[in-house]
N, C-alpha and C positions, 0 to 999 in steps of 0.2 A: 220775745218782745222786740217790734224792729218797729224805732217810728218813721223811719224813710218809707216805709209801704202801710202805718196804721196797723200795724199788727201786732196784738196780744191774745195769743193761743196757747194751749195745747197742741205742740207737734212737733215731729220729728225735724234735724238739720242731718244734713249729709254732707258732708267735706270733702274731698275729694283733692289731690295735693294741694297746693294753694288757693283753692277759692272754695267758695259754699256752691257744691252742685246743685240742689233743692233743699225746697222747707217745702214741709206737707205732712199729713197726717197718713199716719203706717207704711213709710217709706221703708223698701227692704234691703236692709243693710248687707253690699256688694259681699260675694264670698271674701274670708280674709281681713275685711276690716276689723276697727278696731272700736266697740258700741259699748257708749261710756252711757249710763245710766242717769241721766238727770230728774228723778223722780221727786218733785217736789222742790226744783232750784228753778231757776230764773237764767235765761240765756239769754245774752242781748249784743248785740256789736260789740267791739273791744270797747273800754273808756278812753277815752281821750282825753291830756293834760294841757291847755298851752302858755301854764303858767306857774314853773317849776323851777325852783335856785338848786342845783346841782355841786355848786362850790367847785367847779374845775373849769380850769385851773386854780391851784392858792390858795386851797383851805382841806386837804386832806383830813384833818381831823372831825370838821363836817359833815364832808359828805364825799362820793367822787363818783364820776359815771357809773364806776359799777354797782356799789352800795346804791346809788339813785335809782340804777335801775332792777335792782334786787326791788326794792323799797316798792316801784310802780308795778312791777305786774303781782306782786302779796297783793298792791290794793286793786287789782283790776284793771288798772293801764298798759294799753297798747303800745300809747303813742306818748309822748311828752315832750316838750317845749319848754327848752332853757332860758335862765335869764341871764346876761353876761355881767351882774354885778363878780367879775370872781377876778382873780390878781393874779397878768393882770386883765384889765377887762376885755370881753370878747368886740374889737375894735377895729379890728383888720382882718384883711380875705384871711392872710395865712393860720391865724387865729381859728377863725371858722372852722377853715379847710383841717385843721389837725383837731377840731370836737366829732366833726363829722366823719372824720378817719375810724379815730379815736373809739367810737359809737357803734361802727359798723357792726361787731360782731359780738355784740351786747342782747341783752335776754327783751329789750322791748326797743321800740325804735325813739331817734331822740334828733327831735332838728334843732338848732339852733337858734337864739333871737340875739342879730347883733345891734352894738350900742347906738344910740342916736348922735353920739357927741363922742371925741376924742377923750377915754380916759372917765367917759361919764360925767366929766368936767359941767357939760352946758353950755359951753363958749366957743366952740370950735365942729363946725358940722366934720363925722367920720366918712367913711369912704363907702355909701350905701350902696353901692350899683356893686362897686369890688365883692363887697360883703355877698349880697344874694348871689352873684353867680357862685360862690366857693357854697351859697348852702342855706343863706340865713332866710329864717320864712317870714319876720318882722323884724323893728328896729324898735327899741327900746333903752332910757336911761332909769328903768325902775332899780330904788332902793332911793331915789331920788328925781325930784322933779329938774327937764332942762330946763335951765339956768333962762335963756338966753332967749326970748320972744323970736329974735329975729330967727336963730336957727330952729324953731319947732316949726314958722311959719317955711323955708326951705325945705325942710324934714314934710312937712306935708306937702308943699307942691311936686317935692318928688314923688310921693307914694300916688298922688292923684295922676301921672304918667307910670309910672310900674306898679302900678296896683296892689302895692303890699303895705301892710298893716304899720303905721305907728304908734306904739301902746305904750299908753303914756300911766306913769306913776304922780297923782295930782298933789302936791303937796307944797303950801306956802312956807317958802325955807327963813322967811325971817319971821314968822309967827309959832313957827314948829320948833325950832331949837331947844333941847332939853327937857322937851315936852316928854313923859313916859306911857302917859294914858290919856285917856279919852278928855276934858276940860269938864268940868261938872261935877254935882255933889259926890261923888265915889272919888274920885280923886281929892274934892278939899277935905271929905272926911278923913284920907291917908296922908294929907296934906303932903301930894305930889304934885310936881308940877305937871301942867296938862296941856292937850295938845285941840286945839278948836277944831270944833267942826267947819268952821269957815276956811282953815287953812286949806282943808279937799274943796272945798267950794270953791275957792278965788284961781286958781290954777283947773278947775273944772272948766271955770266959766269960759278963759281963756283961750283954754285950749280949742275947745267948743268953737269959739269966736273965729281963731284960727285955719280952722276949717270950714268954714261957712265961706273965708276969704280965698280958702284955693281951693277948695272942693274934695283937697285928700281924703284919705280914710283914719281917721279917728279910730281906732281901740281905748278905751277907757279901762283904766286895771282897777282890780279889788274896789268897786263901788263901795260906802261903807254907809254914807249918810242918806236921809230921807232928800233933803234939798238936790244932793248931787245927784240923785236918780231922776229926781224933777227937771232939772237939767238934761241928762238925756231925753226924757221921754219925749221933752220940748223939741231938744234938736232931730228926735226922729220924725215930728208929725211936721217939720219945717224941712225936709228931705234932707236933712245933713247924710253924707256916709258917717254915723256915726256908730260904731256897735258899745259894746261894755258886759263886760263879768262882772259876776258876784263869789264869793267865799260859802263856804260852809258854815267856817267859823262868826262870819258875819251873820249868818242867817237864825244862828241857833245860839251863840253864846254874846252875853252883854259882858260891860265894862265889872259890874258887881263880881265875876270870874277874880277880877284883878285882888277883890276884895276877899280872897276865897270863900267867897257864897256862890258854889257850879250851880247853877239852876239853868236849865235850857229852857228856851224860851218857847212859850205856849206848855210849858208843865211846871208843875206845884214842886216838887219834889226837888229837896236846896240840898248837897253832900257838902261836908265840908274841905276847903282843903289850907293851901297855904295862903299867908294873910302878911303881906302882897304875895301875889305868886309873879314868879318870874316869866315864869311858861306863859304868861297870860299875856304879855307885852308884845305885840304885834303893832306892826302900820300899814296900812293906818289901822288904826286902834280900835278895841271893841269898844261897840257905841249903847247909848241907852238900848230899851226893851222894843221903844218906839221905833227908833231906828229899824230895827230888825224885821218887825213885822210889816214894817213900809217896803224893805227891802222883799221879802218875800212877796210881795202884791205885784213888786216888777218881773219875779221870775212867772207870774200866772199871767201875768198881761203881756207878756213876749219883748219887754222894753230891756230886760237881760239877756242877751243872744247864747250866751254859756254861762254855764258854772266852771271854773279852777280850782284849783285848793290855793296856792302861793308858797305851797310847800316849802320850807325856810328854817332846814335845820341849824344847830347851833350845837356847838360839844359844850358838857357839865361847867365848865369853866366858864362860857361864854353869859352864862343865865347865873350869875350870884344871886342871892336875894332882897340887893340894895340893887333896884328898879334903875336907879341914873345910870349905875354901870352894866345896866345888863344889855344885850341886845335885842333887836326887835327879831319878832318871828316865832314860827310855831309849826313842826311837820306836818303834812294833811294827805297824802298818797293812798296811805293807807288805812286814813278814819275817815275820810269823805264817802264812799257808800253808806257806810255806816252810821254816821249821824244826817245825811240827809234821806237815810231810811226812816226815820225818829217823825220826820216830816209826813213820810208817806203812811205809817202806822198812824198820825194822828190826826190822818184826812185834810193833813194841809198843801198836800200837793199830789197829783197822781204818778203812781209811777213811772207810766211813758214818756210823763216830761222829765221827770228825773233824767231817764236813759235820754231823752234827746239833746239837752243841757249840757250832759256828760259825754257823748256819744256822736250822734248823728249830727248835731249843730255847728262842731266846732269840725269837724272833717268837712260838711260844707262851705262852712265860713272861711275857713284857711287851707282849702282846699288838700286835706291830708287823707293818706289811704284809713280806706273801712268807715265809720261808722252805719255801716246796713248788713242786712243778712241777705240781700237779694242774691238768684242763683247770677254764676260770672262773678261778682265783687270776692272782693282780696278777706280769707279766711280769717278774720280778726272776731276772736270770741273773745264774752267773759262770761262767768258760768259763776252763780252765786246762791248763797244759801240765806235766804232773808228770815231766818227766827234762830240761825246757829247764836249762840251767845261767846261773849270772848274776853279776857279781862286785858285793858291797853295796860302793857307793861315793858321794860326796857326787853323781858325774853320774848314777846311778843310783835317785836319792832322791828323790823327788817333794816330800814335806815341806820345808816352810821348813828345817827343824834335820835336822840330819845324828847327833845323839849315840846310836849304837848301837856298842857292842863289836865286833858283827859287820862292821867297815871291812876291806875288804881278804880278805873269806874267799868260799870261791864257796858258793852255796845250788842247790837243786835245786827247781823248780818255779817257773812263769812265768806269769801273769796274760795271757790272750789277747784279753780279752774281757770286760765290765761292763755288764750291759743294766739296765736300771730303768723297770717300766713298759712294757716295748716300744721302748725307745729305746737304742741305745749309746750311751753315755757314756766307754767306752773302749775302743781299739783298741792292743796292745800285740805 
């Protein structure tokens, strides 16, 4: 399945050292090679992440490039995309330049995204031009919204001369304080404090605005709300360069999760778990039901240019069960096939957009090797098994950090296989 060429067959790939020599039916495998049996699995470009917290530097107990990238090719990832919340932040070339070292001789490839502001601060533009040459493929202060109008409005008129992505985390920092979940009855009923939907909206809107004034490129991260997808769709039929991701977790799981009632969304079927859960604390936050299903109408209508995970581990400690002190975030590397498989079993989305969302879109969009199987392009497979069953558990977890909702429930779809380049990298 490659949707750079519209293809979903039956047929043979031949590889051939680093790139896919043909795709074609009863292709005869050269004397020597080595003919892996995919009978009844799903072969498609590598997946592609370009929106993954790796915790390195500063947080070894997390996570670290190599656990990350153990973590990405179990789930299918080729490629993945750091975020520089890490300590301390990825902020300077030299920074860059020693992830990008650092990386080279790791199981999946991994570029960097450095910070928009000095320290992640908001108040002080970093050194973008330093940064991309030592490596960085965007500029970003997610974990938190820039501070500073003035420097997101510089931050964009540079990216509209270097052509590279500003991916903004939307979040109003004086309405979100202390906030642990979503604002609304699931939260009064835990009588937690809550975090508005308008706080992604007001920093949405802005930014939006922003860029309408210099023409840069906008990336919008983790879309979560109905309004704030409204907003994109707005800025794209107004020609903004605006693009935007959506989550998995956003697409399939509401705030009620926090309530331990797992019920995915578009199915009946409620398991119970922990009541608050921890694991379930993300930002921005799982939103109503409505939410979700608005969300998903943007991944059909093409107003979501990719899907990410936000991949955002945390070690046992970090995730108490008193919500104000726990941290936000939730791993997704390795359950995002998987639960956006849930989707494509229940006819709410087809699977080539799946694979293009995942895949093909975001190598076009951030111009990164593979997402296609054409003959010449760079050997990036994923090779998957869409009815293996699997139960998420910490032995089941390749990532350092185990904090996902999903403990203890079974998924459909299993990773058989990770090639990069022409090489396996994983055998599952």
């Amino acid at each position: 399945m490659d949707p750079s060429q519209g293809l979903d067959a039956v047929a043979d790939v031949l590889v051939v050292g680093e790139q896919v020599a043909a795709v074609g039916v009863g292709l005869a495998a050269p004397a020597g090679a080595e003919v892996v049996d995919a009978s009844g699995l799903v072969v498609t470009p590598g997946l592609i992440d370009v929106h993954v917290h790796l915790r390195d530097p500063g947080f070894p107990e997390k996570e670290t490039l190599e656990t990350g990238a153990a973590a990405a090719v179990r789930g299918g990832f080729t490629t993945v995309c750091c975020m520089p919340n890490t300590n301390p932040a990825l902020d300077t070339p030299e920074r860059i330049a020693d992830v990008v070292e650092r990386a080279a001789g790791l199981p999946v490839r991994i570029y960097p995204i450095g910070a928009i502001s000095i320290g992640r601060a908001g108040t002080e533009p970093a050194d973008w031009a330093g940064m991309a040459a030592a490596g960085a493929i965007g500029f970003s202060d997610d974990g938190d919204s820039t501070r500073s109008s003035a420097v997101m409005r510089q931050a964009l008129a540079w990216s509209a001369d270097s052509g590279l992505p500003i991916m903004v985390h939307a979040e109003d920092w004086t309405l979100a304080p202390g906030g642990v979940m979503h604002e609304g009855d699931v939260s009064r009923e835990l009588d937690l404090p809550g975090i508005p939907a308008a706080a992604e909206e007001i920093i949405t809107g802005r930014d939006i605005e922003l860029a309408r004034l210099t023409g840069g490129w906008l990336h919008v991260l983790h879309v979560s709300t109905a309004h704030a997808l409204d907003m994109v769709r707005a800025a794209k039929r107004d020609g903004l360069r605006v693009t935007a991701e959506v989550m998995p977790h956003h697409l399939l799981l509401s705030h009620e999760w926090v309530a331990g009632r797992r019920r995915f969304v578009w199915e009946d079927t409620v398991v119970s778990g922990p009541c608050p859960d921890p694991n379930a604390k993300v930002n921005p936050p799982l939103r109503p039901e409505a939410d979700a299903r608005a969300l998903l109408d943007g991944v059909t209508d093409g107003t979501f240019d990719i899907i990410a995970t936000d991949h955002a581990p945390h070690a046992a400690s970090d995730k108490p069960a008193d919500l104000r002190r726990a941290a936000s975030g939730m791993i997704g590397l390795e359950v995002a096939l998987p639960l956006l498989l849930r989707l494509v079993e229940a006819g709410r989305l087809p699977l080539i957009t799946v694979i293009d969302r995942l895949s093909t879109a975001p190598a076009r969009l951030f111009g990164l090797p593979g997402g296609s199987l054409r003959p010449g392009g760079v050997a990036d497979l994923t090779v998957f098994d869409p009815a293996a069953e699997w139960v998420v558990s910490p032995e089941t977890i390749a990532s350092k950090s185990k904090n996902t909702p999903l403990l203890g429930m079974t998924l459909r779809g299993a990773v058989r296989m990770t090639m990069i380049a022409g090489e396996v990298r994983y055998r599952g």
